[in-house]
C-alpha positions in Angstrom: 124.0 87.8 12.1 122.3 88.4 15.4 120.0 91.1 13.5 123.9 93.9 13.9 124.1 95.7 10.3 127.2 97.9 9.7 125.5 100.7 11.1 125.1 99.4 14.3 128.8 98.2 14.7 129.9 101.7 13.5 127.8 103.1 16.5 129.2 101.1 18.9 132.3 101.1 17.7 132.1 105.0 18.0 130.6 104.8 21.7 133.4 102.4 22.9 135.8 105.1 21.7 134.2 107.5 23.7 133.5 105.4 26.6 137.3 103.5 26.3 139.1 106.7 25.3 142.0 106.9 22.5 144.2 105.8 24.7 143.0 102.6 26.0 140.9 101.3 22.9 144.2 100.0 21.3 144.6 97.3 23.7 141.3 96.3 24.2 140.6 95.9 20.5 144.2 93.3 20.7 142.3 91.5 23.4 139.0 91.5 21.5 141.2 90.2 18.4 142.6 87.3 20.9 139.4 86.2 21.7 137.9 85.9 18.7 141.6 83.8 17.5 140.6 81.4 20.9 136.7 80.7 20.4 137.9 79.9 16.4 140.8 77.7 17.1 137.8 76.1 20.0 135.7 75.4 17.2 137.9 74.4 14.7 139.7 71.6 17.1 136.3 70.3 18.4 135.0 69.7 14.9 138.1 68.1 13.8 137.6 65.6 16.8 134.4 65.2 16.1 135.0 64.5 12.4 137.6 61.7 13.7 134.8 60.0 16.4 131.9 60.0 14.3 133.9 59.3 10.7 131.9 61.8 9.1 133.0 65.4 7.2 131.5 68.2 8.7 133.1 70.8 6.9 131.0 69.7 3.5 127.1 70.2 4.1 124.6 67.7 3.1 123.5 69.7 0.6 126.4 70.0 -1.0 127.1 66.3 -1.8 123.3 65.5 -2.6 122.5 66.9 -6.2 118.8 68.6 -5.5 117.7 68.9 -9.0 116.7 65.4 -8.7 113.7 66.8 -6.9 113.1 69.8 -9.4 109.4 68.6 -10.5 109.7 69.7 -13.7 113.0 67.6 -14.1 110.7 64.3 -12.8 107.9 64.9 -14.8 110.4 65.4 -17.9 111.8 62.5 -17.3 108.4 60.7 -16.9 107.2 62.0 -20.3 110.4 60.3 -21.8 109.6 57.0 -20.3 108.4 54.7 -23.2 106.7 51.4 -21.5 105.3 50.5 -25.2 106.7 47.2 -27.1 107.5 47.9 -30.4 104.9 45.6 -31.4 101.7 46.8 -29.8 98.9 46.6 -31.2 97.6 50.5 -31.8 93.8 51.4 -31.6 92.0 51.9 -34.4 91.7 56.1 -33.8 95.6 56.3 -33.7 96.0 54.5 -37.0 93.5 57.3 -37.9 95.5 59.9 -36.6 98.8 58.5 -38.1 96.6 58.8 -41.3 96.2 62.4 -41.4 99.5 63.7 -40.2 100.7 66.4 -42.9 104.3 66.6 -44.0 106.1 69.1 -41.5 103.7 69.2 -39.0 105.3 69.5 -35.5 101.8 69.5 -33.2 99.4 66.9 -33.4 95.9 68.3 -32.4 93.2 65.9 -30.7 90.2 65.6 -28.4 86.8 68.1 -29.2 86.3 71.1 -31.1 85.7 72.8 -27.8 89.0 71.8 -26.0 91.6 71.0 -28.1 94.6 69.3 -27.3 97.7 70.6 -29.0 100.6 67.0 -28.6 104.2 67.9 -29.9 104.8 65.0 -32.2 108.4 64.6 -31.6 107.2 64.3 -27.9 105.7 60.9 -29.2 107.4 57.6 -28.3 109.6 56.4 -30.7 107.2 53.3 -31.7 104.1 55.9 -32.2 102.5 55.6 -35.5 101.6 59.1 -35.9 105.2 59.5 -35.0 106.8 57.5 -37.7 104.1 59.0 -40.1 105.5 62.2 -39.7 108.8 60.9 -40.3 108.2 59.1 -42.9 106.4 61.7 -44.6 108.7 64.0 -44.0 111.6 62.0 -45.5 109.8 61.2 -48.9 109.1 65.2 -49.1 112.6 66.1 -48.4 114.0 63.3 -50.5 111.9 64.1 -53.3 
């Protein structure tokens, strides 16, 4: 605070001895310890009436009621990738039927666009009404029940 480290308290703290004297230092630390007790007390009774005026809590920042991660982008683009606008009966183009088509048993990524710059889709990342997502599934449960 005010750009004083411990260092710098120390040295003054050593200079007022000097400057004060052993004798006197005593009663001008009780005095410094009243004033600091005063400009608290101050502060503490003008925030309480202001509190009762305004009806608000000042003791509890902002900050501290709000919950931030709300704002994390990560957390809003999660939450957009969960998002599934798609009616269960939707008609599918004809290159996800495809897709849906060659989806092995086990496989967890679903790989799509070129040869040059593939696109690598988790499949459980899928919406829930995705053919190549119930594919898996499906597959997946005749191997296991097998």
């Amino acid at each position: 605070m005010f750009g004083l480290t411990f260092e710098k308290l120390f040295l003054v703290a050593i200079i007022a001895g000097f400057v004060l004297g052993p004798s006197r230092l005593p009663g001008y630390a009780q005095q410094l310890g009243r004033a600091v007790r005063s400009v608290r007390q101050f502060v503490d009774t003008t925030r309480s009436a202001a509190e009762d005026e305004m009806g608000v809590p000042l003791r509890r920042s902002h900050w501290e009621t709000m919950d931030v991660r709300q704002y994390d982008p990560r957390r809003i683009v999660a939450d957009a990738l969960r998002e599934t606008d798609i009616d269960p009966n939707t008609e599918w183009p004809g290159e996800v039927l495809v897709e849906a088509g060659r989806v092995r048993p086990g496989q967890k990524y679903l790989i799509t666009g070129p040869a040059s710059h593939p696109r690598r889709i988790l499949i459980t990342s899928l919406p829930e009404n995705d053919p190549r997502r119930i594919a898996a599934q499906v597959v997946g449960e005749c191997r296991t029940a097998g």
